[in-house]
KEFIZA-750811 format. One record per residue (C-alpha): chain; x, y, z; residue number from 0; residue in one letter. Coordinates in steps of 0.5 Angstrom, whole numbers. Example, Ala and Ser with C-alpha at 12.3 -4.5 7.8 and 13.67 -1.06 7.14 Angstrom:
! residues 2
<r kette="A" east="25" north="-9" up="16" nr="0" rest="A"/>
<r kette="A" east="27" north="-2" up="14" nr="1" rest="S"/>
***
This chain:
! residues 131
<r kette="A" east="48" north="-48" up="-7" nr="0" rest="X"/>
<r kette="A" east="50" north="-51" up="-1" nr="1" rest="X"/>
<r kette="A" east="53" north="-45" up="2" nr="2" rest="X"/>
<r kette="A" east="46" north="-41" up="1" nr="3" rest="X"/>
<r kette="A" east="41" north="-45" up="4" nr="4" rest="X"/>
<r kette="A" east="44" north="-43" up="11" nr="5" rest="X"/>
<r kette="A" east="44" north="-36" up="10" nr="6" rest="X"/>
<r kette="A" east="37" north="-37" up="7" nr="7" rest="X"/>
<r kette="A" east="34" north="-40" up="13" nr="8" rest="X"/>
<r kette="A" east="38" north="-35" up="18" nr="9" rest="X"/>
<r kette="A" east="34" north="-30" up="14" nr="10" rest="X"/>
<r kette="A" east="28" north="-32" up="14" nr="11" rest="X"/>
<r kette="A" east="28" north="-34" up="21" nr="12" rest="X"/>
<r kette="A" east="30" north="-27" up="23" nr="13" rest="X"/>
<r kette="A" east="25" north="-24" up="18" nr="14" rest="X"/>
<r kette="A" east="20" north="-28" up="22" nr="15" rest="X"/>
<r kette="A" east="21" north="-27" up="28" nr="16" rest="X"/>
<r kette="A" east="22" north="-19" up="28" nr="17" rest="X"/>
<r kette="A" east="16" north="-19" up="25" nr="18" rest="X"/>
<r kette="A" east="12" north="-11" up="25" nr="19" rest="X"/>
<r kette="A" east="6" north="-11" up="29" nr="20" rest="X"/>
<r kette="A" east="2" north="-11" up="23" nr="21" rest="X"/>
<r kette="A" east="5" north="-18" up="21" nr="22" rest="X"/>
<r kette="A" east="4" north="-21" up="28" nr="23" rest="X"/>
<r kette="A" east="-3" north="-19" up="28" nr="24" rest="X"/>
<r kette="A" east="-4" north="-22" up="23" nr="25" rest="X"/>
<r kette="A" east="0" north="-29" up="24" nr="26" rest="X"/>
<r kette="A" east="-4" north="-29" up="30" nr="27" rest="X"/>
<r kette="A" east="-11" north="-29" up="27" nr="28" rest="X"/>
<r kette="A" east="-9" north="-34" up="22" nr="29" rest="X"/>
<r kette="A" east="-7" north="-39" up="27" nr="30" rest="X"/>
<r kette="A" east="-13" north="-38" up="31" nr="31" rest="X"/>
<r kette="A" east="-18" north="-40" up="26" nr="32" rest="X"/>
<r kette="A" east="-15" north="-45" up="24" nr="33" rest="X"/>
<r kette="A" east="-15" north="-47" up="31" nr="34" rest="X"/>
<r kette="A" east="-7" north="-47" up="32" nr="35" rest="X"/>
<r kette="A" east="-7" north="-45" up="39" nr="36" rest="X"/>
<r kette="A" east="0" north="-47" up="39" nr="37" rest="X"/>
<r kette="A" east="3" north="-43" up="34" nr="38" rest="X"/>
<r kette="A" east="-3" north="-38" up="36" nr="39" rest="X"/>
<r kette="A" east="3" north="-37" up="43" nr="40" rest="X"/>
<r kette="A" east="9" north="-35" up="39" nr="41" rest="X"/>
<r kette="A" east="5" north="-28" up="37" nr="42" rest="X"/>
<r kette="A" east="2" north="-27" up="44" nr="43" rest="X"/>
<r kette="A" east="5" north="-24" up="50" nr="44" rest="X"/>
<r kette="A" east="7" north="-28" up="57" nr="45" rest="X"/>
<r kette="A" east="1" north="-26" up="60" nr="46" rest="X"/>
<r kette="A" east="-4" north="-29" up="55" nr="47" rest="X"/>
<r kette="A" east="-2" north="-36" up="55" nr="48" rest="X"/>
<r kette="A" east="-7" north="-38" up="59" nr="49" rest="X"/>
<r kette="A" east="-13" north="-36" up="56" nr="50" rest="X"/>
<r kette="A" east="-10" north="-40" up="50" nr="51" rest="X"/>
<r kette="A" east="-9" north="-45" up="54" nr="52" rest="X"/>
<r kette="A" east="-17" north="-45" up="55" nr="53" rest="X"/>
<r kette="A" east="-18" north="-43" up="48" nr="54" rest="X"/>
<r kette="A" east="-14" north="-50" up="46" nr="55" rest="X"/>
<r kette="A" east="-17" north="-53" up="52" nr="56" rest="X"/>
<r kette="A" east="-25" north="-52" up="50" nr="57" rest="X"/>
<r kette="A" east="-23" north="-54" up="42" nr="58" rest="X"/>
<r kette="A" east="-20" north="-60" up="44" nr="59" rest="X"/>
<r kette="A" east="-27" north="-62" up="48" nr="60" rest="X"/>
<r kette="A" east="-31" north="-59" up="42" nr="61" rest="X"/>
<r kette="A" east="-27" north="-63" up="36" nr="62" rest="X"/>
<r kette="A" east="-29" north="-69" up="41" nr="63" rest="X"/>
<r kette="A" east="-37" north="-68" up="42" nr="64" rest="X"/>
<r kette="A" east="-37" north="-66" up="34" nr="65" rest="X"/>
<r kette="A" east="-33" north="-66" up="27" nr="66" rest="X"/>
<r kette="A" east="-32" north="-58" up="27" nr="67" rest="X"/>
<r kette="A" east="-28" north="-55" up="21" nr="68" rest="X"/>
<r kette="A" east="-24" north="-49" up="24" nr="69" rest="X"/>
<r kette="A" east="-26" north="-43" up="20" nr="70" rest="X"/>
<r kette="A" east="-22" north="-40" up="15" nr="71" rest="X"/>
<r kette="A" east="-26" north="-33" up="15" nr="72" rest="X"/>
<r kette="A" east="-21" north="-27" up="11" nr="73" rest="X"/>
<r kette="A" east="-19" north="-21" up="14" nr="74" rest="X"/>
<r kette="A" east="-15" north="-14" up="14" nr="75" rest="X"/>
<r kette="A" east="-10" north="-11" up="19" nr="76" rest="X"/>
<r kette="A" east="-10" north="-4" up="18" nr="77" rest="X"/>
<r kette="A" east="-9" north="2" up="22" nr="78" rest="X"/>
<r kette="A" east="-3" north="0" up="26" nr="79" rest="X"/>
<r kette="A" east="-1" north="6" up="30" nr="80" rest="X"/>
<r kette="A" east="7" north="4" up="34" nr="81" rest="X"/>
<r kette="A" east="8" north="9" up="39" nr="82" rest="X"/>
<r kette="A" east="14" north="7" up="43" nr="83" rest="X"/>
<r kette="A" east="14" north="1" up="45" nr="84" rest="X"/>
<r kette="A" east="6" north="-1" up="45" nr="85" rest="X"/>
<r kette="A" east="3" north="-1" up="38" nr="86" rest="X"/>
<r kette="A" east="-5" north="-2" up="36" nr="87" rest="X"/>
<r kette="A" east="-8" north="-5" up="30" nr="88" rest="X"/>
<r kette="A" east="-15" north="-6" up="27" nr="89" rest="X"/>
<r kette="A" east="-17" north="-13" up="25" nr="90" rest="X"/>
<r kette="A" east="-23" north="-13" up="20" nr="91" rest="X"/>
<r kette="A" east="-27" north="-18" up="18" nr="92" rest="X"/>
<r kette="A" east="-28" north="-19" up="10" nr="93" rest="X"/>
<r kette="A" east="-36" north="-18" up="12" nr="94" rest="X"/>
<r kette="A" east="-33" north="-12" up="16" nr="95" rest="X"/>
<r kette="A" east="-39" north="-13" up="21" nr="96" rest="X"/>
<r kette="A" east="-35" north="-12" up="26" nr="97" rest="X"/>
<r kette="A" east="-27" north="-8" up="28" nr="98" rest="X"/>
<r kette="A" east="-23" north="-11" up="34" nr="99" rest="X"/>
<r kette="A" east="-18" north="-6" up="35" nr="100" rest="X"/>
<r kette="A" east="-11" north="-10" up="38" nr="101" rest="X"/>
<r kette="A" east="-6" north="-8" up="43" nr="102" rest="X"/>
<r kette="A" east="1" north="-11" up="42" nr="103" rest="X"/>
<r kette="A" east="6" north="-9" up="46" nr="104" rest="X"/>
<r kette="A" east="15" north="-11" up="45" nr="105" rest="X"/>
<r kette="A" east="17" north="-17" up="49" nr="106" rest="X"/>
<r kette="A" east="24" north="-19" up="49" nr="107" rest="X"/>
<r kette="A" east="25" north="-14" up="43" nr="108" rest="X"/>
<r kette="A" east="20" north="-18" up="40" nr="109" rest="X"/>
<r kette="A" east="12" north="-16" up="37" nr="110" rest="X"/>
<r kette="A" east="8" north="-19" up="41" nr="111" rest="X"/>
<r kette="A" east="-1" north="-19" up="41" nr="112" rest="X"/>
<r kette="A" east="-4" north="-17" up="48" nr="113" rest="X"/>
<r kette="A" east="-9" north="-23" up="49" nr="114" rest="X"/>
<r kette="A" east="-10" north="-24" up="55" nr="115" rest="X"/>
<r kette="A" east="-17" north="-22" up="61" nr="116" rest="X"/>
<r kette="A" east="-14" north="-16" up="62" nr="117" rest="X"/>
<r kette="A" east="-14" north="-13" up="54" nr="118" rest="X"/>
<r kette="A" east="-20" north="-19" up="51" nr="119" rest="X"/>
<r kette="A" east="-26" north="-15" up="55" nr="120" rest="X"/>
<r kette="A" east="-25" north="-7" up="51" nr="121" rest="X"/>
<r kette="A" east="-23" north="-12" up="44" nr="122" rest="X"/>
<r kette="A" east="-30" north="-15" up="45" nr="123" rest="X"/>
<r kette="A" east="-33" north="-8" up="47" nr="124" rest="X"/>
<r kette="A" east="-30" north="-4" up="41" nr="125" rest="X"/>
<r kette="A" east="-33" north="-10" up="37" nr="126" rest="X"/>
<r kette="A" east="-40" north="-10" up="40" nr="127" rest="X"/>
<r kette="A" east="-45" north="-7" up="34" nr="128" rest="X"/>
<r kette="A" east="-46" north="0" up="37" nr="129" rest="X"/>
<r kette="A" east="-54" north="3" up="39" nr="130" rest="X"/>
***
């Protein structure tokens, strides 16, 4: 028993970190729900560590101004298309009021979510409702 839980962690952490695009989109939402920033960063490229910085920064002054729960709101990862070493996702809320569509690119050999000034304004604009 001893042996097997070294190998069981080495498992899951490799398991974890070669995660498919799927997976850390996922991972990604989640922990920006609950307002994880930190962890929010290890599914995220470089480039997107400042935006969630100011994100982590903006909640911290909205917990300190008034008690605000983060929302836990359910969602569905679907429609991942891989095309070499850039993937996208679609990210469906429960209420399906409104679909992002999510760029990953590979870091480091790596999944990660393009989160930053450059791939947030066309998420907000496919989300818009539509006239």
């Amino acid at each position: 028993m001893k042996r097997l839980l070294p190998l069981l962690l080495v498992l899951f952490s490799c398991s974890a970190k070669h995660a498919g695009p799927k997976e850390v989109t996922a991972r990604f939402f989640e922990a920006l729900a609950k307002e994880q920033f930190a962890e929010a960063r290890q599914y995220a490229t470089a480039e997107s560590a400042s935006l969630l910085n100011l994100m982590s920064e903006a909640a911290k002054q909205k917990k300190d101004s008034a008690a605000h729960p983060p929302k836990n709101d359910p969602f569905e990862v679907t429609n991942v298309v891989i095309t070499g070493e850039t993937a996208t996702a679609q990210v469906v809320p429960s209420d399906k009021t409104a679909t992002l569509t999510v760029h990953l690119k590979k870091e480091n050999g790596d999944w990660k979510v393009a989160f930053d000034k450059n791939s947030i304004l066309p998420m907000i604009m496919d989300a818009a409702p539509k006239p």
